[in-house]
C-alpha positions as CSV (number, residue, x, y, z in Angstrom):
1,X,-8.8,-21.6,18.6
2,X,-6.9,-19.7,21.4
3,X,-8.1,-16.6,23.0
4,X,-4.8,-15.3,21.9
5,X,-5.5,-16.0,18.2
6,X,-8.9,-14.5,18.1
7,X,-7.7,-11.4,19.6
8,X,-5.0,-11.2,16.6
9,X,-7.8,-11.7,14.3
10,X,-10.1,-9.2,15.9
11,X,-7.5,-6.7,15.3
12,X,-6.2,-7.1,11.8
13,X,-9.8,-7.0,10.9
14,X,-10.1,-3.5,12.6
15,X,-7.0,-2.8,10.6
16,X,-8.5,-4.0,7.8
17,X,-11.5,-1.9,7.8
18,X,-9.6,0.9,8.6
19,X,-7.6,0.4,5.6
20,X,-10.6,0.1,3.4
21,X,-12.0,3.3,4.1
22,X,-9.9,5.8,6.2
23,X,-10.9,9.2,6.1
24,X,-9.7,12.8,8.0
25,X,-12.1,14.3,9.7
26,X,-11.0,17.9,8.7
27,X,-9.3,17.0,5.7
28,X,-11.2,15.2,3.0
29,X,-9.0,12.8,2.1
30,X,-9.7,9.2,1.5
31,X,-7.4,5.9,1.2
32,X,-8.9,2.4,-0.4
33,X,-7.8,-0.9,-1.3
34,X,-4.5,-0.7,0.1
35,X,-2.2,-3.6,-0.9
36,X,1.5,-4.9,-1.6
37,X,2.6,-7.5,-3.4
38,X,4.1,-10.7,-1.9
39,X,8.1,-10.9,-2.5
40,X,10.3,-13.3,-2.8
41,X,12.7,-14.0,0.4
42,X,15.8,-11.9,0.5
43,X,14.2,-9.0,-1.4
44,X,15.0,-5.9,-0.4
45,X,12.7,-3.7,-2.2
46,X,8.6,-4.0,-2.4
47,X,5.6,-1.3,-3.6
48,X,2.4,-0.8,-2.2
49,X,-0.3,0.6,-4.2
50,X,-3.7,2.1,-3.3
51,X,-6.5,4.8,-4.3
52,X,-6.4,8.4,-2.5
53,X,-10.1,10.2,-3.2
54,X,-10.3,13.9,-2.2
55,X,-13.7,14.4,-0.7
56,X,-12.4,18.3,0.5
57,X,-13.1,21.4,-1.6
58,X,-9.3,22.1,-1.9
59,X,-6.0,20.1,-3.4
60,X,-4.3,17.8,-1.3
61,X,-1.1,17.3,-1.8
62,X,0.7,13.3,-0.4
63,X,3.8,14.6,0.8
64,X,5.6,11.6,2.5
65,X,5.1,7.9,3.5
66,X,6.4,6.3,6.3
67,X,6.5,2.2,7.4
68,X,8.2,-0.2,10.0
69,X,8.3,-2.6,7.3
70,X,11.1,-1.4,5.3
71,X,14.1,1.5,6.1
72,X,12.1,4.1,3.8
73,X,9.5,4.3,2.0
74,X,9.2,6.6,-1.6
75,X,6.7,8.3,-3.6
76,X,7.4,6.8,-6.7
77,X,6.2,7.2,-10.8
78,X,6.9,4.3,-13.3
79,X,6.4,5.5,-17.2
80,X,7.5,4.7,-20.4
81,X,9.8,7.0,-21.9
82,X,11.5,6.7,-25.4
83,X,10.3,2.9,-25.5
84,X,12.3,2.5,-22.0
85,X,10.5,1.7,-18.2
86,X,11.4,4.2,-16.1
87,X,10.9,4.5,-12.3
88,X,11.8,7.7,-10.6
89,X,11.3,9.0,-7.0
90,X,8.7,12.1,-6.8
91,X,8.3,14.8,-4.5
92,X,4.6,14.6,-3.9
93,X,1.6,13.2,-5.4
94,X,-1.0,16.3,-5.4
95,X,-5.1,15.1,-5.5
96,X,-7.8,17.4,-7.0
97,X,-10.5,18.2,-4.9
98,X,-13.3,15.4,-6.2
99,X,-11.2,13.6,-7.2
100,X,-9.4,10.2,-6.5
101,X,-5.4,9.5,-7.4
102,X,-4.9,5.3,-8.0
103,X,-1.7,4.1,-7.6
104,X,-0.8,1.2,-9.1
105,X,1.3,-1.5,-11.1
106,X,3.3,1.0,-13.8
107,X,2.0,3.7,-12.6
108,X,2.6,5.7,-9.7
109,X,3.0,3.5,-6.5
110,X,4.9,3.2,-3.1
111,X,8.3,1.9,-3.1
112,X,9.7,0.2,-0.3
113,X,13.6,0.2,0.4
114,X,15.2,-2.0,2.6
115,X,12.4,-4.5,3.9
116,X,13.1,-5.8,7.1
117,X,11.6,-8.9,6.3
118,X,10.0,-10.5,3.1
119,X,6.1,-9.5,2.6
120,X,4.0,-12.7,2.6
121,X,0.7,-13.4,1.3
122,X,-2.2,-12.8,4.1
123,X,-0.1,-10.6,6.1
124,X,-0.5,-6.9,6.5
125,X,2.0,-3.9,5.8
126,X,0.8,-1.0,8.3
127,X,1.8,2.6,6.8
128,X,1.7,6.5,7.8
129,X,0.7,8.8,4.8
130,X,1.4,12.4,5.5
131,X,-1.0,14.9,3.7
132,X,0.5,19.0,3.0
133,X,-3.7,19.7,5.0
134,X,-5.0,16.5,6.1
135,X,-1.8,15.7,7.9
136,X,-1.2,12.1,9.0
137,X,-3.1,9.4,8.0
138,X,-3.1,5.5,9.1
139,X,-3.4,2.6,6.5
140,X,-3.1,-0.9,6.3
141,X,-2.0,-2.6,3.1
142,X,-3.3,-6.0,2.8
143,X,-0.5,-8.4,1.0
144,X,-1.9,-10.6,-1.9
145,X,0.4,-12.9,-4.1
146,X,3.6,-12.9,-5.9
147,X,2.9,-11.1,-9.4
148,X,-0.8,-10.0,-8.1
149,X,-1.8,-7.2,-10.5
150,X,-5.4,-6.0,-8.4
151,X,-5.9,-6.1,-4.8
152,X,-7.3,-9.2,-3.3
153,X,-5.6,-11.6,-5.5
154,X,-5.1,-14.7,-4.2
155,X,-4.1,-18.1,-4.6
156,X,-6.5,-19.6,-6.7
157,X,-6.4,-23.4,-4.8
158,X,-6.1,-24.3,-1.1
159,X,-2.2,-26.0,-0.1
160,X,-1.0,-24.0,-3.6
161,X,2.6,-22.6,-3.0
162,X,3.0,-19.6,-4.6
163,X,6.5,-19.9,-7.4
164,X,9.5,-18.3,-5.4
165,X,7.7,-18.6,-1.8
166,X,8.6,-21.1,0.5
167,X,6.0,-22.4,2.9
């Protein structure tokens, strides 16, 4: 392997970790198991989901998102209402003190508008949450595979193309 190579793999790990378990030091808050879906080429919108814990005595309240990987990134909700899906921007998602916020497929999540590029399996989405008292936070969503409903999953054998990806 090329010094190169290694170095890139030195550093997504470091990402990695520091997507697994990033904390504020003054703040209390908490993000785990960042990830994103894989999308199809020429998509244009993506969602990343992940788990906020509060570990402060006081709320917290997630006030924006930011990311190179799309034009804008939005808090958003997905619910059922009257037998209908419905996704709607939100202001803010505001965590308890003690306790942890998951967002997730139908559920409340990150939308991406306007990715710059399509997000691939085994790549990484790098993101900037910004907290109303632990400010600005670094993540790093891991991408798993078209139609992944958890974190970390995978294609299940080695040389498998994912439907709708193109090696």
């Amino acid at each position: 392997m090329t010094k190169a190579f290694m170095t890139m793999i030195a550093a997504s790990l470091g990402l990695m970790l520091t997507a697994s378990a990033s904390c504020a030091a003054d703040g209390g808050i908490r993000i785990d198991q960042a990830w994103a879906r894989a999308t199809p080429g020429g998509a244009k919108t993506g969602a990343i989901y992940l788990t906020l814990t509060n570990t402060g005595n006081a709320p917290d309240t997630l006030i924006a998102v930011n990311t190179d990987a799309a034009d804008k990134a939005e808090l958003h909700e997905m619910k059922m209402q009257n037998n209908i899906m419905e996704m709607r921007p939100i202001p803010a998602i505001t965590i308890a003190p003690g306790q942890s916020v998951t967002l997730a497929p139908n559920g409340y999540h990150i939308m991406l508008v306007g990715l710059k590029a399509p997000l691939k399996e085994g790549e990484t989405v790098p993101l900037t949450l910004t907290f109303e008292h632990a400010g600005k936070q670094q993540a790093v969503a891991s991408v798993t595979k078209l139609g992944a409903v958890r974190a970390g999953e995978t294609s299940t054998m080695p040389g498998m193309s994912t439907p709708g990806r193109q090696r």
